[in-house]
N, C-alpha and C positions, 0 to 999 in steps of 0.2 A: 714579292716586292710590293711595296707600299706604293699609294698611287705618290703619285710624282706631284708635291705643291709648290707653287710660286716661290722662289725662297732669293729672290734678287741676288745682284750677283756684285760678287768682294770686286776689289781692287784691280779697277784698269789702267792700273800702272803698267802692267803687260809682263808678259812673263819669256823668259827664255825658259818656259816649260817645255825642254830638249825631250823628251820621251814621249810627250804630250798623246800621240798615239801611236807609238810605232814599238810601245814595249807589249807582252802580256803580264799577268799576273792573276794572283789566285783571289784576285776580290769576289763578289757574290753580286747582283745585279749593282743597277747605277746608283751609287752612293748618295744618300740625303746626306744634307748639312746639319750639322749642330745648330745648336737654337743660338749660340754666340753667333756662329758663323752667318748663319741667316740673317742678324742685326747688323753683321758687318757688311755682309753681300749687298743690301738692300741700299746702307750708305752710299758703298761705294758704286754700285750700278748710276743711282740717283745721279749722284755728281758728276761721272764721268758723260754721264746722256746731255743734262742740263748746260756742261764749261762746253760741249762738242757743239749743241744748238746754238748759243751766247755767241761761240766764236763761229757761228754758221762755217763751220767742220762737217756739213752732213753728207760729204762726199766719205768719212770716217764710219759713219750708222749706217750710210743705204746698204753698202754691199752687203751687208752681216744678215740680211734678212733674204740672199739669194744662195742656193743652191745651181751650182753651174758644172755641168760635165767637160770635161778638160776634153782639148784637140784630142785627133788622133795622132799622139806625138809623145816622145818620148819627154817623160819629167825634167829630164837634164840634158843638157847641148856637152859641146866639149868643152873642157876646162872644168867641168861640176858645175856650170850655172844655170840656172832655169831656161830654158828656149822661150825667145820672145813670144810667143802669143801663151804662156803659162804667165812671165813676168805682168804680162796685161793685165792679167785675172787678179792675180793674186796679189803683186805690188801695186800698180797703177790703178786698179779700181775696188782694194779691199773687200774683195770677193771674202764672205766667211766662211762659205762651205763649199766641197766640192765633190763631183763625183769621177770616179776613176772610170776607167774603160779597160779593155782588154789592151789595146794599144799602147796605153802608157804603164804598164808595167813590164820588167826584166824580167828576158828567159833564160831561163840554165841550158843551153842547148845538149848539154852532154847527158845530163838525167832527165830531159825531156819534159821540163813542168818548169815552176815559178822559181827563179833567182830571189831566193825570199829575202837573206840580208842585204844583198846590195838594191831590193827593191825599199825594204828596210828604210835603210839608209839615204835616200832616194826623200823618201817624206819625211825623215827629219830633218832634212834641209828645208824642204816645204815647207814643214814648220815654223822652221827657225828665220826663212825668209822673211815670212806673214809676219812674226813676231815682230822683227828687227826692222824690217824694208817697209810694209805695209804701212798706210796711214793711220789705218784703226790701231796698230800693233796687238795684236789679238790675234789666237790662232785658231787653228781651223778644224772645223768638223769636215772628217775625210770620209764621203758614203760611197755604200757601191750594192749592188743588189746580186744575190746569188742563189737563183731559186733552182738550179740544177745544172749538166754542159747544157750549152745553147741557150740560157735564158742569166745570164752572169755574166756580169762587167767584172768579172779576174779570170783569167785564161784558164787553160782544165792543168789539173797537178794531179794525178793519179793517188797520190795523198793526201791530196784537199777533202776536206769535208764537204762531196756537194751530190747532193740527189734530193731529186724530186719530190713535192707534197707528197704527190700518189704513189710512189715508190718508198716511201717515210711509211705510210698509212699502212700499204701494205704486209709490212713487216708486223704489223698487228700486235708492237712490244710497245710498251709507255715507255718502261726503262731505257730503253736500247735509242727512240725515236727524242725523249729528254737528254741523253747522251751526245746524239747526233748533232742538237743545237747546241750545248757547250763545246764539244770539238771547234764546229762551222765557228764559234764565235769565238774564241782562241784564237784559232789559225787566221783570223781578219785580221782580228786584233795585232798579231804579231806582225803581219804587213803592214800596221799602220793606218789601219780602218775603225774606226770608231761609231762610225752608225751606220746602221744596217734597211734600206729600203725594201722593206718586206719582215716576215713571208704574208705569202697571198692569201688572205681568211676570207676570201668568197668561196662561194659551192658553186662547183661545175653545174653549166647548164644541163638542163633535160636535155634529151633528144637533138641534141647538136653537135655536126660534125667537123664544124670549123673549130674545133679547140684542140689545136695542135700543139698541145704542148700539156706536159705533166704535172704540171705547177700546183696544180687544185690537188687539196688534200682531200676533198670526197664531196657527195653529191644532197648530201643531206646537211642541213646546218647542226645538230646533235652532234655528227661523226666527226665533221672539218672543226668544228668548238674543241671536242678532246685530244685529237692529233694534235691541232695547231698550238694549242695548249702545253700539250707537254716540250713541244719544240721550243715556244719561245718560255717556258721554264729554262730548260738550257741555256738559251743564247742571254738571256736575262745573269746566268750566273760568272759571262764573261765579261759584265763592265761595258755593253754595248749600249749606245742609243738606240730602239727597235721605233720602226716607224711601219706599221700594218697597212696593207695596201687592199680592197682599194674601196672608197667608198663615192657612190656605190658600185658595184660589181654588173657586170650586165645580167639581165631580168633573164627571167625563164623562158624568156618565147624568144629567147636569143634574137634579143634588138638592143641597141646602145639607149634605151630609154627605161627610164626609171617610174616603178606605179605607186612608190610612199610606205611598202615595207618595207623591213628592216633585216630580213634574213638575204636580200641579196649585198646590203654592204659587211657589217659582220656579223656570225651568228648568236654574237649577243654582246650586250653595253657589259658582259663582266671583261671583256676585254680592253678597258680605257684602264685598268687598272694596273694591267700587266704590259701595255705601250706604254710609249714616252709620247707618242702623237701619230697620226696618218695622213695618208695620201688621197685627196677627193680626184675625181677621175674626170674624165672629158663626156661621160655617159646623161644624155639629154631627159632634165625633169618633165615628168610628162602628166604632175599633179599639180592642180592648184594649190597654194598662190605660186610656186614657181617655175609655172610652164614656162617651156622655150626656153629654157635657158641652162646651161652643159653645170653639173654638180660646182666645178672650180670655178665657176661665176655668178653663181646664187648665194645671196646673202643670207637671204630669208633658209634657202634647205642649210649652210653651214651653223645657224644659228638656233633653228627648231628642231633640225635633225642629228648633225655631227655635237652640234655644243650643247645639246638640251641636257641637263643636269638629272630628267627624271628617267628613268632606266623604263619608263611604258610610252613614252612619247622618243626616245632618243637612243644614241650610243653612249650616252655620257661623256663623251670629251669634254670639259670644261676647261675655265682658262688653266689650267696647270698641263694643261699639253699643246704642241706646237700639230698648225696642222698644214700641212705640203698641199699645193698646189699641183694636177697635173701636169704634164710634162709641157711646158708653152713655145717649147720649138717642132713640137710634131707636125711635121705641116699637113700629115693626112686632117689629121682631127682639128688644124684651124680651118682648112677649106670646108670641113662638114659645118663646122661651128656658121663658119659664112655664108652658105649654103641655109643652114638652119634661122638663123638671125637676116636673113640676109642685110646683109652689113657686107655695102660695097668695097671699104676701103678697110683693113685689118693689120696693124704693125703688131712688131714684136711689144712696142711699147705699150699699146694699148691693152694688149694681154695683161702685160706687166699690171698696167693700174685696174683693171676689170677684175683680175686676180686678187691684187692689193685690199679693194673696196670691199669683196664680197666677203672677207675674214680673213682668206687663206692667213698664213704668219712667214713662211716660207716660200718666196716663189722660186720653182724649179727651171730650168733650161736645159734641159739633157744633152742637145747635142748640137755642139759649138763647133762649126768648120772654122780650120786656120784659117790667115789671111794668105797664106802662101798658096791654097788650094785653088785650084781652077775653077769661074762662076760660071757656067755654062749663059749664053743667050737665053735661051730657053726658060734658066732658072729664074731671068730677070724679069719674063714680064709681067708685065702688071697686071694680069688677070691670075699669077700667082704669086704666092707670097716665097720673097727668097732666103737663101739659105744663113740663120745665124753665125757670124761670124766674130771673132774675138772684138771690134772695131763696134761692134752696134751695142755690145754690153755696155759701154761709156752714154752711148745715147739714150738706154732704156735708162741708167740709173740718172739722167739730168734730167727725161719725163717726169719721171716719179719722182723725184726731188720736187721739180716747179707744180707738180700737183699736191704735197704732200703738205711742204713748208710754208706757211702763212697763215694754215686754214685750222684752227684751234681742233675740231672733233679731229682730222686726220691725222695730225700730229700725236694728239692723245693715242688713236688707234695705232701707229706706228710703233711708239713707246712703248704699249701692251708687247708687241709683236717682235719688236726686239730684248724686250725683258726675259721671254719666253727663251727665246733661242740662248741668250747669252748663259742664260740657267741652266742648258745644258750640258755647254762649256763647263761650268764651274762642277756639275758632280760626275764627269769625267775625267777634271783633275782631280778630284775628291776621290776617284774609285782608285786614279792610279798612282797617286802621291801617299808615301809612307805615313807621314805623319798629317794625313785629311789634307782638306783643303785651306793652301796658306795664302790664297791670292794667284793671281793670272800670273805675277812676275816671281812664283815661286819653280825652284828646282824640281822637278819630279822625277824620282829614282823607280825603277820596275822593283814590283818585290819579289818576283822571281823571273830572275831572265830566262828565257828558252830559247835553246840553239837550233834544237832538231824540228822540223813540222811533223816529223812522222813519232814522234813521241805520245802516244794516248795518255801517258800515264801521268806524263808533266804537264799536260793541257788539261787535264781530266782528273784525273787523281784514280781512275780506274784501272783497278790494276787485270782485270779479266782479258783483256784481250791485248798482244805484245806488242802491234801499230797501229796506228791509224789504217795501214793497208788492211792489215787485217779485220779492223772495225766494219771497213768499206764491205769486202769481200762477205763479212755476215753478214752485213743487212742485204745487201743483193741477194743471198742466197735465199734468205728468209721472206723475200718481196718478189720472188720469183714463182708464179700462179700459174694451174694450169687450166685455161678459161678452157678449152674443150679439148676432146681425144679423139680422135676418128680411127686412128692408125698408130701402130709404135712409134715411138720415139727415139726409144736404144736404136742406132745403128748396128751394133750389135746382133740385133735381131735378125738384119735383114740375110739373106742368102746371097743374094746377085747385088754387090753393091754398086751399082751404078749409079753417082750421086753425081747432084749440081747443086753447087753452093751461092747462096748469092748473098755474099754477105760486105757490111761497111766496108771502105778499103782501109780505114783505119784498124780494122782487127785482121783482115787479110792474111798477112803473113801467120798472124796465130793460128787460124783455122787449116793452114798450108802445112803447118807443124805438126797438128794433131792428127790431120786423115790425108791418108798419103797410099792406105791400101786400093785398089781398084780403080787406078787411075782416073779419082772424080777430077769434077771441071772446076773452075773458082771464077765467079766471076763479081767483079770489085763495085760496090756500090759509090760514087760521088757525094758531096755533101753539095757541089752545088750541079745540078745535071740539065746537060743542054739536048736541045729540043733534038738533036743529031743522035747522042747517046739513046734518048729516051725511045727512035725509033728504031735502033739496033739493037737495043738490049729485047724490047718487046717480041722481034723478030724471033731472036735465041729461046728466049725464055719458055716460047709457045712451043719451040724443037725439043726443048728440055722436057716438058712434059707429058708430050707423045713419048720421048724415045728413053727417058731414064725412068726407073724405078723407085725414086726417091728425090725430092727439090725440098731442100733447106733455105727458107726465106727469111733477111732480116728485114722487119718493114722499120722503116727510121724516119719516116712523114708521109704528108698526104699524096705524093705524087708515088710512092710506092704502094701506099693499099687502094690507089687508082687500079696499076696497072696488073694490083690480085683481082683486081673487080672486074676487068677485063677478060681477065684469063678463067673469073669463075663465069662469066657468061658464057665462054667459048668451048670451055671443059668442063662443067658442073660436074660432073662423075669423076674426073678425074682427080679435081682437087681434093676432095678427103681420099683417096687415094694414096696421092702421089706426094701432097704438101705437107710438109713441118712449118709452122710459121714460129716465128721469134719475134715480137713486140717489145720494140725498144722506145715508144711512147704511148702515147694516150691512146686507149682500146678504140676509142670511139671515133679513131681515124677508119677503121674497118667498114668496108659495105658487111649492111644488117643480115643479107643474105649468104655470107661467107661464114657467119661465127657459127651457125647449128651444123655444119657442114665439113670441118677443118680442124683440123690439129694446131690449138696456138696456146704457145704460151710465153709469158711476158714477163717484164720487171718492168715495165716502160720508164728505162733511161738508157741515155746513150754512152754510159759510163764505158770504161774498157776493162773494167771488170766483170760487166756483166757477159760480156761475150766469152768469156770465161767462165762462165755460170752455163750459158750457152751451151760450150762442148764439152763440161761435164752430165750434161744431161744428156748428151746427142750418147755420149759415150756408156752411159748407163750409170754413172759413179757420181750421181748425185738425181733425186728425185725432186721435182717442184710443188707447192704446194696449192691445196685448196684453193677453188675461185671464190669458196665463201670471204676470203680475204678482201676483195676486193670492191670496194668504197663507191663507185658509182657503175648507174644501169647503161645495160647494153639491150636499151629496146625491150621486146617480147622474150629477147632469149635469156637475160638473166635482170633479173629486179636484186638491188641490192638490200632492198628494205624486207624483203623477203627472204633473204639468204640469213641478212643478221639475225633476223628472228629462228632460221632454223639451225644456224650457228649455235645460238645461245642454246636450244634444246639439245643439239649434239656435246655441245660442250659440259653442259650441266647432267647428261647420260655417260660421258666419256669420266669425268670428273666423278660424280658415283662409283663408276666402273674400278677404275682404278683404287679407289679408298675402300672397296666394296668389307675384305677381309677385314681391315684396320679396324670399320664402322663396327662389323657382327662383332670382334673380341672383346670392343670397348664394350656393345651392349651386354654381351652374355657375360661379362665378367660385372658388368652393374644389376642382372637381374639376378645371377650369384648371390652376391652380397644382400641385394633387395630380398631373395628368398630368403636366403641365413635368418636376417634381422626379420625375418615375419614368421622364421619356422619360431625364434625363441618368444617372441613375442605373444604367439599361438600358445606355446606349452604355460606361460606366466598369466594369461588371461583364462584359459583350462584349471589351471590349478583357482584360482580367484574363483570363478563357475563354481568350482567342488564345494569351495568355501560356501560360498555363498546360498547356494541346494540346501547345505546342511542347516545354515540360521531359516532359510525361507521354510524348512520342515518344523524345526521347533516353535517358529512362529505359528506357522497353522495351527498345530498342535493346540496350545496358548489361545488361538481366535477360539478352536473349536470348542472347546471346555466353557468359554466364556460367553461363546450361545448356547450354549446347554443350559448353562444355571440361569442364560436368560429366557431362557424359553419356558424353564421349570417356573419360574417368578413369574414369569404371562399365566403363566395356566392359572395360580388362587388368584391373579385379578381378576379371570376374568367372570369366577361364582359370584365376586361382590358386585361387579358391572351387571351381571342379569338380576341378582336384587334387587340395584338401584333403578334398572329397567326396570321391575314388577310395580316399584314402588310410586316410581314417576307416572307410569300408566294407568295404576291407580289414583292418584292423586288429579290426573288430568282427568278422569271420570267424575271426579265427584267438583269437580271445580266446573265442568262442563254444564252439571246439571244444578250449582249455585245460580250459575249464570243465566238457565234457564226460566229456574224460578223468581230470579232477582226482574228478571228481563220482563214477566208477565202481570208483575207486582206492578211494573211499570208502566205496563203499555194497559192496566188497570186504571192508574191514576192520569193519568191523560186522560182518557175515556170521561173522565167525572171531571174534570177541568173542562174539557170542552163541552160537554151537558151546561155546567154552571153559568158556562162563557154564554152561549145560546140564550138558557133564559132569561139572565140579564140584558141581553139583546131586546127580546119580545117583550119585557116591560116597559122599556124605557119606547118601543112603538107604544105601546096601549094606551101611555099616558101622554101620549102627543097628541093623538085622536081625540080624545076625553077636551083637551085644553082647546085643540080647536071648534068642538060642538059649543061648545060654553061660548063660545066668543062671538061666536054669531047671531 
């Protein structure tokens, strides 16, 4: 998918866009606009912002830039019409988005999972409310998060598309794990969900055992970058808003504080391309310039870190994506924030605008108590902050109104931030209107309705697998590892079968069906377990393992692989022994000292399929896989970084292995031919050789004749050369002794030159002597 640009938004004349999100269809991610459409979008966003401010309407704009999680209350009262504290939301103060909960959606009691079309049907009135009733008349983004059971705002449907990062991961298939995100975004889709909060692209901490939950797709930013990837490929190709969560994610020394890289928010800026925007977290910066102060209220880290454009300094969110505000009704993480800052006095409202200021585009409020709900004493006082209520939504958005309106920069920033969001809106209609996007007040028809959720084939187009059930049931079986062995696991195996079962009460009666020989014991684990249970069950458990032969454990949280950590201090010999363990979440709920010691193996989710994975293993008719599957470390006893490297060797030996005959035919049949082509080539260069011997023989032949008669012709030069040698030797004798005699003639006449020279000398005295006797 293309990144997602600013493309303003058509026509808020408003639409009784009836489908708006509660059809699916076969689009491919969220639809850009045409280059008209965009000229028209941008008109019309303009005017509709500017006639809203003019006629100070901005009770119309504020809602549209909040995200608000509905009561715990059903969508619709009697008679079909919204239950007053939804009317609040959504009529009376033009809430634009919202988020579902488990509570406001229909159940089918009889098939035991989601009443999908009268849930359906549920949010098109919602829609159609917002459109018609609403003051913005604009409809509404419907989010909800669903990162596995337990961690999802839509109740579980045994057909629902919903398992875990780590349970995704380990299935160790791209196809199957890209698959899994177009189902999960179908099946939103069809309820009427159109953006999706998540999935979680942080890496699991090191060495931390407070992470209770399966959520993290692996421990390394590499591993969590390509899982998480091919998931929101998927979910991308159902026409969802994807909102990646969370930035930043908590550090490696597992503390809610932040040190300025980048691998704990996401494992890389190529991710702003495949989001529509994320979610900044309540996790305290603890780098300059924005120490002190929690990611959703730093200006400065949304600005240099989430929005920086350059992919070495940032995540690249720029303005073309919308970016959510943590959650600002949590009231754990406002008293830390207070605590943190201390800031004696902290409203909903001032979250609001400290949110507002710092960039966010979106603020969230997740969870909204009726006003029918009882406020406890306690909840009021004033040393704590109390419970949001539908009633205080009206007052956040009049704060942030009297802060917003008058002040030119704010107002600008607002505009951004509503521009953003509305653009969502519009390639939502665009993904799911026939003929693109014709404006907010256009009809949208599904372009293919789908009746059944358990249909793979019409949500997918895949035709391999014949349900969604069936989909589920592969990947569990495929994401089911066997982290250690100590002892069998086939039941089957044993002789004396005296077993105790201690599994979910929720798969209970399955396991009651399957082993029925040897009168085992069963005893039902709670989801929520009180301090009563917890010391009865401990009592048993410890009897169990003295007196039976075999204990089948499902751990389902941390108050269960407590009470193995107990039991392995008490019985250390015992437990690889006696215990099967089955891991239905996060490995590294486990004491470190249990895993080299015990039999476990796991899918960690709490699906009700996997318990079914479960007792065909117990049963022997089906085997689990490799722990090298598995995405993050368990301590000293297994490094994942270490497994994937010898994964890759095993893989790449298995892989030889198997192609091994294929390899030698293909060669032996190319050295064949290679021979062939070199034997003839051999005989045609042989034959050339012969040739060629034959001229290199008559050529010798040829040279040799032709020193012969040259040698013959050396031989009479060379009687004339010692002629001319006698001659020249003579000639220099007698030239020797010219020279000689020339030479004596000479050094004669010199001789008599200088005599001459002399006594013209002595005359020319004598006659100087003579002249001077005379003279005196």
């Amino acid at each position: 998918m293309r990144l997602i640009k600013p493309n303003r938004i058509k026509s808020f004349a408003l639409m009784t866009f009836c489908f708006f999100l509660s059809i699916a269809n076969n689009s491919y991610a969220l639809q850009e606009l045409g280059t008209e459409e965009e000229i028209s979008v941008d008109e019309h966003i303009n005017i509709y912002i500017e006639e809203n401010i003019k006629k100070n309407n901005f009770d119309n704009l504020l809602g549209q830039i909040f995200l608000v999680g509905l009561p715990a209350t059903k969508i619709l009262g009697e008679g079909f019409k919204l239950s007053d504290d939804i009317k609040k939301i959504i009529v009376d103060n033009s809430i634009g988005s919202i988020l579902l909960h488990t509570s406001n959606i229909l159940l089918d009691n009889a098939r035991e999972g989601i009443d999908m079309e009268s849930t359906s049907e549920c949010i098109k009135i919602l829609q159609k409310k917002s459109i018609s009733k609403s003051k913005s008349k604009l409809p509404l983004l419907i989010a909800a998060y669903h990162d596995g059971i337990g961690d999802s705002s839509i109740p579980f449907d045994s057909k629902f598309m919903s398992l875990p990062g780590l349970t995704l991961a380990a299935t160790n298939d791209e196809k199957a794990i890209r698959l899994a995100g177009r189902l999960q975004g179908f099946q939103l889709q069809h309820i009427g969900v159109n953006m999706i909060l998540g999935p979680n692209i942080n890496t699991d901490r090191p060495n931390s055992r407070d992470t209770f939950t399966s959520h993290y797709f692996a421990e390394y930013p590499d591993v969590v970058h390509d899982y998480s990837k091919f998931f929101i490929d998927g979910l991308n190709e159902a026409n969802l808003v994807i909102m990646g969560k969370y930035i930043p994610g908590k550090s490696a020394k597992d503390t809610r504080e932040y040190d300025g890289g980048t691998d704990y928010c996401f494992p890389s800026s190529e991710f702003s391309s495949i989001l529509h925007g994320a979610m900044t977290s309540y996790v305290k910066i603890n780098v300059l310039p924005y120490k002190y102060s929690s990611a959703s209220f730093s200006k400065e880290f949304i600005q240099d870190k989430v929005r920086s454009p350059s992919d070495l300094q940032g995540l690249g969110f720029t303005n073309d994506h919308v970016i959510i505000s943590a959650d600002l009704s949590d009231k754990k993480m406002i008293e830390q924030y207070k605590k943190d800052t201390e800031s004696k006095i902290l409203s909903y409202e001032k979250m609001a605008i400290y949110a507002f200021e710092a960039g966010n585009d979106m603020l969230f409020f997740s969870t909204l108590a009726s006003n029918s709900e009882k406020i406890t004493t306690a909840s009021l006082n004033s040393k704590q902050i109390s419970p949001l209520t539908t009633d205080n939504i009206k007052n956040i958005l009049t704060e942030l109104k009297n802060y917003i309106f008058g002040h030119a920069n704010r107002e600008k920033r607002f505009k951004e931030s509503l521009t953003r969001v509305l653009k969502l809106k519009a390639r939502v209609i665009n993904g799911l209107c026939n003929d693109g996007f014709k404006g907010f007040s256009a009809l949208c028809e599904s372009k293919n309705q789908i009746n059944e959720l358990n249909s793979i084939k019409e949500f997918t187009g895949n035709e391999e697998y014949g349900s969604s059930e069936e989909f589920l049931e592969s990947m569990i079986k495929k994401s089911m590892l066997k982290i250690n062995s100590k002892r069998p696991y086939s039941l089957n195996e044993l002789k004396d079968k005296k077993i105790a079962f201690y599994v979910d009460e929720k798969a209970s009666s399955l396991f009651r069906e399957h082993f029925t020989k040897g009168q085992p014991v069963f005893i039902e684990i709670p989801d929520n377990k009180t301090e009563r249970w917890l010391k009865n069950v401990q009592d048993e458990f410890f009897k169990h393992i003295e007196t039976n032969n075999c204990v089948v454990y499902t751990v389902l949280d941390k108050i269960d692989a407590n009470l193995l950590k107990t039991a392995s201090e008490k019985y250390p010999r015992k437990i690889h022994e006696k215990m099967i363990i089955f891991l239905h979440n996060n490995p590294k709920l486990l004491p470190s000292e249990l895993l080299p010691r015990s039999t476990i193996i796991g899918c960690f989710t709490k699906h009700p399929l996997s318990y079914k994975q479960d007792i065909e293993i117990l049963n022997g008719s089906a085997e689990p896989q490799k722990r090298s599957r598995l995405t993050i470390n368990l301590g000293s006893f297994y490094d994942t970084h270490t497994s994937r490297i010898n994964k890759f060797k095993q893989d790449s030996i298995d892989s030889y292995n198997k192609n091994y005959d294929t390899l030698i035919n293909n060669w032996q049949s190319k050295y064949n031919t290679i021979k062939s082509e070199f034997n003839a080539y051999k005989k045609e260069k042989e034959k050339e050789l012969v040739e060629r011997e034959y001229q290199w023989n008559n050529d010798f032949k040829n040279q040799a004749a032709k020193l012969e008669k040259c040698y013959a012709e050396n031989g009479s030069c060379n009687s004339e050369i010692e002629v001319c040698r006698s001659n020249a030797q003579k000639y220099s004798k007698e030239v020797k002794n010219v020279k000689k005699k020339c030479r004596k003639e000479q050094d004669l006449a010199v001789l008599i030159i200088v005599i001459l020279i002399l006594m013209v000398i002595g005359l020319l005295i004598y006659t100087f002597f003579i002249i001077n006797k005379k003279g005196e």
